[in-house]
C-alpha positions in Angstrom: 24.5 45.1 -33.7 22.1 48.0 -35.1 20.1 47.2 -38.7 22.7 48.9 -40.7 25.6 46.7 -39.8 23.1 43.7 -40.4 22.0 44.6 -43.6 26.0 45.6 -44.8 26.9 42.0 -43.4 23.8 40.4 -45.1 25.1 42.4 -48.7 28.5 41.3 -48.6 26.8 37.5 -48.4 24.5 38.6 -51.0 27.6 40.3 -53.3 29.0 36.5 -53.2 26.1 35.0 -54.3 24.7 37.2 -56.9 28.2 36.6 -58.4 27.9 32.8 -58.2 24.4 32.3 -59.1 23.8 33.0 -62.8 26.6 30.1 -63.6 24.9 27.7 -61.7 22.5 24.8 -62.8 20.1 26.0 -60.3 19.5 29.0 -62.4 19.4 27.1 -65.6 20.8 30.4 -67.1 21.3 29.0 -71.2 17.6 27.9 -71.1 16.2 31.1 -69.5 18.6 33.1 -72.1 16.4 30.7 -74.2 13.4 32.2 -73.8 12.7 29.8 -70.8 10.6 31.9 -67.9 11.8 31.3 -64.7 8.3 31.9 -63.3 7.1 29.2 -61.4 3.6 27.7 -61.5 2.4 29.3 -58.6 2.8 32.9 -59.2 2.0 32.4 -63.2 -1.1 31.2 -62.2 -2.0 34.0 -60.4 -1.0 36.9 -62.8 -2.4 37.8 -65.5 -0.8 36.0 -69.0 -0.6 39.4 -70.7 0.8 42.6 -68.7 1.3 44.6 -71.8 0.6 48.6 -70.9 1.6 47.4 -67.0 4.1 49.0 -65.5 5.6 46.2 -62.5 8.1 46.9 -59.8 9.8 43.8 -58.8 11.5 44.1 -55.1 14.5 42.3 -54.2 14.8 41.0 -57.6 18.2 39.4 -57.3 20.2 39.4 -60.7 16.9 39.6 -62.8 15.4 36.9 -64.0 12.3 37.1 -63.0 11.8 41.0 -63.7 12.9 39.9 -66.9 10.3 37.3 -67.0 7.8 39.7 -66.6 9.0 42.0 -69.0 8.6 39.2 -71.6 5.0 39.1 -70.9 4.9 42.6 -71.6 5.2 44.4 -68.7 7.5 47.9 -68.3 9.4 46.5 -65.2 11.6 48.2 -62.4 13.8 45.7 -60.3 15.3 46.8 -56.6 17.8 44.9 -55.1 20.5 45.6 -52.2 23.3 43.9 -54.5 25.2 46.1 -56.7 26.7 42.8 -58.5 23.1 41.5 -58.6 21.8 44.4 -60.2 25.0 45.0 -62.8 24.1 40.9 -63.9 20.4 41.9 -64.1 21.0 45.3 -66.0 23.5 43.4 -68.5 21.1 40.6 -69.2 18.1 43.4 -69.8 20.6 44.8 -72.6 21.3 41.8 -73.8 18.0 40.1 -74.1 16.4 43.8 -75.7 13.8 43.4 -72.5 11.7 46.8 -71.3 13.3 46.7 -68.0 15.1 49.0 -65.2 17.2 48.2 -62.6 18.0 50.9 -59.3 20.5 49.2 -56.5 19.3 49.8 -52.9 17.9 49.1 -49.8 13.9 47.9 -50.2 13.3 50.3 -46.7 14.6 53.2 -49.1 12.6 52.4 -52.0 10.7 55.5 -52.1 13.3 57.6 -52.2 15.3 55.5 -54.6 12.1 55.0 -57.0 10.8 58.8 -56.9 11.1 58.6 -60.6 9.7 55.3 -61.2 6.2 55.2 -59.3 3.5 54.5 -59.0 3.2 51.1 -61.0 0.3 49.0 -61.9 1.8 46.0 -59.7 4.2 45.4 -56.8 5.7 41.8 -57.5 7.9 40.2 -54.3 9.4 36.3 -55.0 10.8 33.6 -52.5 13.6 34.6 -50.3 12.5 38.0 -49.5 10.4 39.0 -46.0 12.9 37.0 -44.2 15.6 39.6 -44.8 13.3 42.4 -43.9 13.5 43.4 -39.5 10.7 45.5 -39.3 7.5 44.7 -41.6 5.3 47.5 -40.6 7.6 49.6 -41.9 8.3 47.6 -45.2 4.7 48.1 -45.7 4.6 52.0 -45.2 7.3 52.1 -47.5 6.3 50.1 -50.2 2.4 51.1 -50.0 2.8 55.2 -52.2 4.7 52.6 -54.8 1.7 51.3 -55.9 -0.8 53.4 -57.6 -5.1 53.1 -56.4 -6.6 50.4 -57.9 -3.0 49.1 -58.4 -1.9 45.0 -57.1 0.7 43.2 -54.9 1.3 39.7 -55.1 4.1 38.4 -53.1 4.7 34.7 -53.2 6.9 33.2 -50.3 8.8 30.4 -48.6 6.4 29.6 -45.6 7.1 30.8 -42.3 7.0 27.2 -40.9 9.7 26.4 -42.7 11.9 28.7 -40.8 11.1 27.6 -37.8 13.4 24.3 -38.7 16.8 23.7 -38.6 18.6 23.1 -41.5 18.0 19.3 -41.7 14.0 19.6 -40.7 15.0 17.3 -37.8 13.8 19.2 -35.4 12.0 22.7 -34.7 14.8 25.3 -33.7 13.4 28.7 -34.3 10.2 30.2 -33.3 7.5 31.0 -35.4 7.1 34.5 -34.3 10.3 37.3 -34.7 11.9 37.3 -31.7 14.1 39.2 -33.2 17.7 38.8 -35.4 18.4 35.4 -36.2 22.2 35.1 -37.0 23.7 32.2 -38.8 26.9 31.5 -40.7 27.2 30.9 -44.4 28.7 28.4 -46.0 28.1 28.0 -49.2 24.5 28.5 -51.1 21.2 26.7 -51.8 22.3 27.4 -55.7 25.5 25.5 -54.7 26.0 24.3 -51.4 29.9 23.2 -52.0 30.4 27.1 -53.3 33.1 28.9 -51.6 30.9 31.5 -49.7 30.8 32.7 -46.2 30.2 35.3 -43.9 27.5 36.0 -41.1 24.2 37.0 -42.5 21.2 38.5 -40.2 16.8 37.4 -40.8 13.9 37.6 -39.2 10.9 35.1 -38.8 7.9 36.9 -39.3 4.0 35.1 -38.8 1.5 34.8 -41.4 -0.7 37.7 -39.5 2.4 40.0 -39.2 2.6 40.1 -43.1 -1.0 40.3 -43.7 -1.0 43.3 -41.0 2.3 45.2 -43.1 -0.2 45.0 -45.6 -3.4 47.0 -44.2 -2.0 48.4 -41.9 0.9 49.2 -42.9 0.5 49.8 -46.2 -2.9 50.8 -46.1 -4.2 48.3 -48.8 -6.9 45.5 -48.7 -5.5 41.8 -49.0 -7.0 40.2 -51.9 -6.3 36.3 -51.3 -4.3 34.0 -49.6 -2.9 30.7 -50.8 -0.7 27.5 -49.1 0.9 25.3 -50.8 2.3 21.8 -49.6 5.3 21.8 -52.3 8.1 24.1 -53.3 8.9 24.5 -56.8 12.4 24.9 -55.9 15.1 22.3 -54.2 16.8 24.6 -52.2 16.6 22.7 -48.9 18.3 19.9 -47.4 16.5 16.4 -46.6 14.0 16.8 -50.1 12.4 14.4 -52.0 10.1 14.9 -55.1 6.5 15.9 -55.4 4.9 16.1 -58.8 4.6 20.0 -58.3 8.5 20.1 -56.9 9.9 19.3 -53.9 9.0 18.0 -50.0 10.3 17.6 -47.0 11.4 13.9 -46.4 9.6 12.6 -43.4 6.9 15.9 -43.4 5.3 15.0 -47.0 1.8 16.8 -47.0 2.2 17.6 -43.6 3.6 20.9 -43.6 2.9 24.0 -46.3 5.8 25.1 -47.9 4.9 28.2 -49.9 2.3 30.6 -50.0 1.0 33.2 -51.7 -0.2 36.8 -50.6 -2.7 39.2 -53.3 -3.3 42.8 -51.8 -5.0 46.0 -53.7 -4.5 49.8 -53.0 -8.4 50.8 -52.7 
């Protein structure tokens, strides 16, 4: 099976669950129409608390909330994402909420062509659930590095790599931690809802900690700015969890294992 047919079967999963998602209580949809930011800790932490005059593009931004996010903290923002029902949601809630924000549907390996108009922007902002969908990273980073103008920031903040290398319970370690290429599983159901009536195959790729770093100056041709682990996950989208004060852990692995991390790069 070539990319192509990967990334149509991983849409159609995606097309499901951008549908599903803004009605869950994962989502928390009434508070975040509220005015409540879906940011985490992590990543709010390590932007800046005012992004007025910034112009941000937010890749694989699902249905919007946290492009929107950003746009309430002033920031002119541009969302990508490969689902069209994703980016209808995310485009009705920017009309509805009166945010300063864009939304283009499309493959994140297209993005230049797609966001000719756009770029560059001031900021290049990626959030959990992304580089694992991505086959090739080298080229994710050529693509993505003209997006961002000199002097101009990516932060991408990310479900570990070590945490893909488990299986779905954490009983045991079933994957490697290098790509080795297409890992295929069958859904059932979503980490926003696991009893939801969703399946299909879906296609992602474990990529190491020095892979990512490398799309970055290599590929993109930037200069990495920090890296940060973190031993929680704000969000309880795993099996076997129990509670940390920060968010969640694994059961069994508490402190043991990092769970997120965070990665700052510059365009010199």
């Amino acid at each position: 099976m070539n990319y192509q047919e990967q990334f149509a079967a991983n849409k159609a999963v995606w097309e499901q669950r951008a549908a599903l998602h803004p009605e869950t209580e994962f989502y928390q949809q009434d508070a975040f129409m509220q005015g409540q930011t879906s940011l985490q800790s992590i990543e709010l932490s390590l932007l800046e608390a005012d992004l007025s005059g910034k112009r941000v593009l937010h890749l694989q931004c699902h249905f919007g909330q946290d492009s929107l996010s950003l746009a309430r903290m002033g920031a002119e923002v541009v969302g990508l994402d490969l689902s069209e029902t994703a980016i209808a949601k995310a485009q009705s809630l920017a009309k509805a909420l009166n945010l300063n924000a864009r939304f283009y549907q499309g493959n994140v390996l297209d993005a230049q062509e797609i966001l000719a108009q756009e770029a560059p922007f001031d900021l290049i902002f990626c959030s959990y659930g992304v580089v694992y969908w991505l086959p090739d990273l080298l080229q994710w980073g050529q693509e993505i590095g003209p997006l961002l103008k000199k002097s101009g920031e990516f932060m991408l903040v990310e479900f570990h790599p070590i945490v893909w290398m488990f299986d779905d319970n954490f009983s045991y370690i079933q994957y490697s931690y290098f790509d080795q290429g297409a890992i295929e599983t069958e859904e059932e159901g979503s980490y926003a809802k696991r009893e939801a009536e969703i399946s299909g195959k879906s296609y992602g790729w474990n990529h190491s900690l020095s892979e990512m770093t490398a799309a970055l100056t290599e590929g993109a041709g930037w200069q990495l700015s920090y890296l940060k682990e973190y031993k929680f996950s704000p969000y309880n989208c795993f099996n076997n969890t129990v509670a940390h004060p920060k968010g969640y852990q694994i059961k069994g692995l508490e402190d043991k294992i990092p769970m997120v991390f965070a990665l700052g790069a510059k365009r010199p």
